[in-house]
MIMAR-625200 format. One record per residue (C-alpha): y, x, z; residue number from 1. Coordinates in Angstrom, 3 decimals. Layout:
N
pt py:Y px:X pz:Z nr:NUM .
...
# end
This chain:
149
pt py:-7.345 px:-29.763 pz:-8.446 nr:1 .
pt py:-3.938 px:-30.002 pz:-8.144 nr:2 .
pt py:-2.936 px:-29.794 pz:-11.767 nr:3 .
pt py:-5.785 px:-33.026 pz:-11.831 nr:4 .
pt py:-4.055 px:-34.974 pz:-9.017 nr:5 .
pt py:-0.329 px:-34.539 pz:-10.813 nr:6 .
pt py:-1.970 px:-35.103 pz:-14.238 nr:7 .
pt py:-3.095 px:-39.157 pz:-12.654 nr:8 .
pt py:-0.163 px:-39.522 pz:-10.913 nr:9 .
pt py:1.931 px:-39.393 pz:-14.179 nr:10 .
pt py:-0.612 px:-41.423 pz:-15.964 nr:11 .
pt py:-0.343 px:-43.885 pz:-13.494 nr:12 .
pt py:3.647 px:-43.944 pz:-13.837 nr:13 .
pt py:3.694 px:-44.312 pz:-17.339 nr:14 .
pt py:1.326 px:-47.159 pz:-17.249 nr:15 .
pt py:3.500 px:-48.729 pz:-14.499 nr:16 .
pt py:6.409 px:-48.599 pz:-16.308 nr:17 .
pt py:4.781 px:-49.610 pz:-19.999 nr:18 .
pt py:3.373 px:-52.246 pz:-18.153 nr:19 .
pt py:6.446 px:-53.359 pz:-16.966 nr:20 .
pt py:8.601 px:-52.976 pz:-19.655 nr:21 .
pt py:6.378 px:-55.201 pz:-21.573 nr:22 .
pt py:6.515 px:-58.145 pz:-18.770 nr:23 .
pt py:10.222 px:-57.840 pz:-19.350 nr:24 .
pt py:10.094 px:-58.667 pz:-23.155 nr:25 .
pt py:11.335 px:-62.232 pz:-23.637 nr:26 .
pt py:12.184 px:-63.577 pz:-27.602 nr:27 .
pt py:16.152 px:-64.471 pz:-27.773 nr:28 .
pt py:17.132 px:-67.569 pz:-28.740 nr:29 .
pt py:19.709 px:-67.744 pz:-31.804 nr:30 .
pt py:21.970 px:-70.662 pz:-32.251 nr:31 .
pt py:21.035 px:-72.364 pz:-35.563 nr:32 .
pt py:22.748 px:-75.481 pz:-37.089 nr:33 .
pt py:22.208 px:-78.043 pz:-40.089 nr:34 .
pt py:23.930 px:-79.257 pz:-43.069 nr:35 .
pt py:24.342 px:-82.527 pz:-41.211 nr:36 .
pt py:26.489 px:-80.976 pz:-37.935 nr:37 .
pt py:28.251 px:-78.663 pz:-40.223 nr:38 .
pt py:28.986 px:-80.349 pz:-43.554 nr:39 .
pt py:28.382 px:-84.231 pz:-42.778 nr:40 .
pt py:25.614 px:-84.607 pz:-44.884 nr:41 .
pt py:23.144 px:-87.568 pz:-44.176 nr:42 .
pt py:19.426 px:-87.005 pz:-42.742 nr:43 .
pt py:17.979 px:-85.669 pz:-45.929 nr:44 .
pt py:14.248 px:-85.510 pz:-44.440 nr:45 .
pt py:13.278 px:-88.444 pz:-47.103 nr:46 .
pt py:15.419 px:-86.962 pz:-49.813 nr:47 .
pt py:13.470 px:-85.696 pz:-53.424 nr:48 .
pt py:14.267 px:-82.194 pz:-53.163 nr:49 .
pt py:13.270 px:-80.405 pz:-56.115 nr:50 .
pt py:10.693 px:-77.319 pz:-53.707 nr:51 .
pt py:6.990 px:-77.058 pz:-53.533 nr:52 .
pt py:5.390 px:-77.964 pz:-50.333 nr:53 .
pt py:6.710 px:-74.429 pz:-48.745 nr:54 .
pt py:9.758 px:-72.985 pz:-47.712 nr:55 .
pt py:12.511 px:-71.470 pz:-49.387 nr:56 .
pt py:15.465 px:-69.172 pz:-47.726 nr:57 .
pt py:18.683 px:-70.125 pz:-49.901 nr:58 .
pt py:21.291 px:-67.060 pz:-49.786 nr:59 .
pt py:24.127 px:-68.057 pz:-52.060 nr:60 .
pt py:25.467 px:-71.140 pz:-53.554 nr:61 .
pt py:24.232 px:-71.028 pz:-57.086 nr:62 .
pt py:20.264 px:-71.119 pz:-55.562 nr:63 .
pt py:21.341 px:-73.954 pz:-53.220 nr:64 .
pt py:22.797 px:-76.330 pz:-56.331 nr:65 .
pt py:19.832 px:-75.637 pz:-58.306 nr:66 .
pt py:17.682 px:-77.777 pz:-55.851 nr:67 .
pt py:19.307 px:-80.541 pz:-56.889 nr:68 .
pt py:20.283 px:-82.392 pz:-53.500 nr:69 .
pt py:21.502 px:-85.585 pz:-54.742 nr:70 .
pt py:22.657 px:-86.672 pz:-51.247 nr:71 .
pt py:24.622 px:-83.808 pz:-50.108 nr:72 .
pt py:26.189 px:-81.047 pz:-51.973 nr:73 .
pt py:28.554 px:-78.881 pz:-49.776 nr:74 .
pt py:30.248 px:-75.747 pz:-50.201 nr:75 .
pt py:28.154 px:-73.637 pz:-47.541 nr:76 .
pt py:29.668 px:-70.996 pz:-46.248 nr:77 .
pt py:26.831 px:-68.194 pz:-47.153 nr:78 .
pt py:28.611 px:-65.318 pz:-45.968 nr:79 .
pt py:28.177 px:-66.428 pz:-42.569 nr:80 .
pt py:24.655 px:-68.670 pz:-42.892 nr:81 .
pt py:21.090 px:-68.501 pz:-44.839 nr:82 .
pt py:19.550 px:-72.211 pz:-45.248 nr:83 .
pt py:15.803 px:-72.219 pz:-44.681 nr:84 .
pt py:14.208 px:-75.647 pz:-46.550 nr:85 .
pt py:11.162 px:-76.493 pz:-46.948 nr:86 .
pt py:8.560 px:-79.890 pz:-47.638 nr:87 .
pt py:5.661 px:-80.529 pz:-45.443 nr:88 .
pt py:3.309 px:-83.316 pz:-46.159 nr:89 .
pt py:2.632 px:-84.671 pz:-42.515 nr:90 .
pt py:-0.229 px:-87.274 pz:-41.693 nr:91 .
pt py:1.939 px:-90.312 pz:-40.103 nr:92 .
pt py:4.941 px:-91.213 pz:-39.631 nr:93 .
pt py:8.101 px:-88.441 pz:-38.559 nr:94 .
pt py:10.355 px:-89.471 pz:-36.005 nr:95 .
pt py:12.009 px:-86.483 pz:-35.778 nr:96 .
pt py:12.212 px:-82.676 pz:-36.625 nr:97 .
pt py:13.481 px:-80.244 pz:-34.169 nr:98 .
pt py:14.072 px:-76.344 pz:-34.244 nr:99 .
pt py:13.624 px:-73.348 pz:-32.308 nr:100 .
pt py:14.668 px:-69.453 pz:-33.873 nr:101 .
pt py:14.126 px:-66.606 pz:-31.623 nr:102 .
pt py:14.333 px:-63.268 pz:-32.376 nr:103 .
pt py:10.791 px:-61.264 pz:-31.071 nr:104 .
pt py:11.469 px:-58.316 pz:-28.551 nr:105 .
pt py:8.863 px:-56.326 pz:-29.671 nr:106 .
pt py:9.062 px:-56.289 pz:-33.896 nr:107 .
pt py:13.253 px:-57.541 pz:-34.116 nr:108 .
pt py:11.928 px:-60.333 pz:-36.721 nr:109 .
pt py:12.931 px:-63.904 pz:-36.574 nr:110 .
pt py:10.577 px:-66.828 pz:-35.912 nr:111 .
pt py:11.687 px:-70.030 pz:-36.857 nr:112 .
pt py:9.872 px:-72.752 pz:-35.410 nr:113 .
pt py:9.977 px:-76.442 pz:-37.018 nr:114 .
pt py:8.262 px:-79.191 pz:-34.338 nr:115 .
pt py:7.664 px:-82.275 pz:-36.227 nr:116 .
pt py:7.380 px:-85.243 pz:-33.468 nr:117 .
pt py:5.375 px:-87.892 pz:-35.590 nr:118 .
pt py:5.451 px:-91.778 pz:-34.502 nr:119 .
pt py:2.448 px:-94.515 pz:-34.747 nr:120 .
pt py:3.476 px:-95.249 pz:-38.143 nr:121 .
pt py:0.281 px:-95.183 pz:-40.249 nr:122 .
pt py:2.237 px:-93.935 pz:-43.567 nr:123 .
pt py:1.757 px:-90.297 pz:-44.574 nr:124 .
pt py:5.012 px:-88.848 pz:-45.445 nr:125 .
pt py:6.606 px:-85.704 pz:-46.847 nr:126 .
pt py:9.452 px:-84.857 pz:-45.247 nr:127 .
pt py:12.042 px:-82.103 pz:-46.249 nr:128 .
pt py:13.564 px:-79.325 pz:-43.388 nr:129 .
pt py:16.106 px:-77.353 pz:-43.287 nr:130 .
pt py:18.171 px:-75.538 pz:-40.840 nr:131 .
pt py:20.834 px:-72.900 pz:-41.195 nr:132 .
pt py:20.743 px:-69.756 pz:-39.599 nr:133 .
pt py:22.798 px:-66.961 pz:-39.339 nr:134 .
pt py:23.234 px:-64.713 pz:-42.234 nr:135 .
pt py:19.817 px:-62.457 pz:-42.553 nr:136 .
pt py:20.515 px:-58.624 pz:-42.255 nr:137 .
pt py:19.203 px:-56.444 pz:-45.015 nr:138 .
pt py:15.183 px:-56.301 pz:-45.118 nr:139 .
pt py:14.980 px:-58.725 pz:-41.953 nr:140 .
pt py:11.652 px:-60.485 pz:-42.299 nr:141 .
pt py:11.886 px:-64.162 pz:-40.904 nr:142 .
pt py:8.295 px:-66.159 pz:-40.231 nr:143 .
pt py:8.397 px:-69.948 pz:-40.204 nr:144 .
pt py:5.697 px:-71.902 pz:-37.984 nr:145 .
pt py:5.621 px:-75.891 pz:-38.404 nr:146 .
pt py:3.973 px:-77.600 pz:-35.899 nr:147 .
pt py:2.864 px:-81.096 pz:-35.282 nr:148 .
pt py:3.206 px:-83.227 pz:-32.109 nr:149 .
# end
C-alpha cells in the first residue's frame, strides 16, 4: 500500500513539473534585418528577381549575384548573415511585408514568419521577400510561413 501511495505521489510530481516546464516554453525572438537598413538598397518587393515562386536561403556571395538583382548588388557580409528570398504571388495589392524569426523552445529550429498586409488595390501582384538573418549553424533547419492579412 505504501509502495502504491509513493509510486502516485511521484507520478503526480513529474507530471507537475512536465506540465510546468512546458507552460514555461516561449519561442525567442532573433533580431533580423534587410538589404535596405543594412546596404541602402531600394524596396525591391516589385523587382524581377530571377527565383521560382518559393524561397531560397543565399549563404555566400557568388549564389546571391547569380539572382541577378538589377537594383541592388551589395557586398553582404555572409560570414555574419544568411538572406532568405523568396516570390509569392498574392491576390491584391501589398502594402507592406513585415517579419517575425523566433527560435522554437521545444525543437531549437527557426521559424521565419513573412506577414504580407495587402491594400484595396484590385491588382494581383508578385512580390519578392527577403530578410537577413543571422548566419545559420551547421544542420539548423529554418521553416518559412507567409501569411496574408
Amino acid at each position: 500500500m505504501i509502495f502504491k501511495i509513493r509510486f502516485l505521489l511521484f507520478t503526480l510530481i513529474i507530471v507537475v513539473f512536465s506540465c510546468s516546464k512546458k507552460d514555461n516554453c516561449t519561442s525567442n525572438k532573433i533580431n533580423i534585418t534587410s538589404l535596405e537598413n543594412e546596404y541602402g538598397c531600394p524596396d525591391i518587393r516589385y523587382s524581377d528577381v530571377d527565383i521560382e515562386e518559393n524561397y531560397l536561403i543565399i549563404s555566400n556571395q557568388e549564389s546571391f549575384e547569380e539572382l541577378n538583382m538589377v537594383s541592388c548588388t551589395p557586398e553582404i557580409n555572409f560570414s555574419k548573415y544568411d538572406l532568405i528570398i523568396g516570390k509569392k504571388s498574392l491576390s491584391q495589392g501589398n502594402q507592406s511585408i513585415n517579419y517575425e524569426l523566433s527560435k522554437s523552445c521545444v525543437t531549437q529550429n527557426l521559424i521565419l514568419k513573412v506577414i504580407f498586409t495587402q491594400n484595396e488595390a484590385a491588382v494581383a501582384l508578385t512580390v519578392t521577400y527577403h530578410v537577413l538573418i543571422p548566419k545559420l549553424e551547421n544542420q539548423q533547419i529554418i521553416s518559412v510561413e507567409l501569411e496574408e492579412q
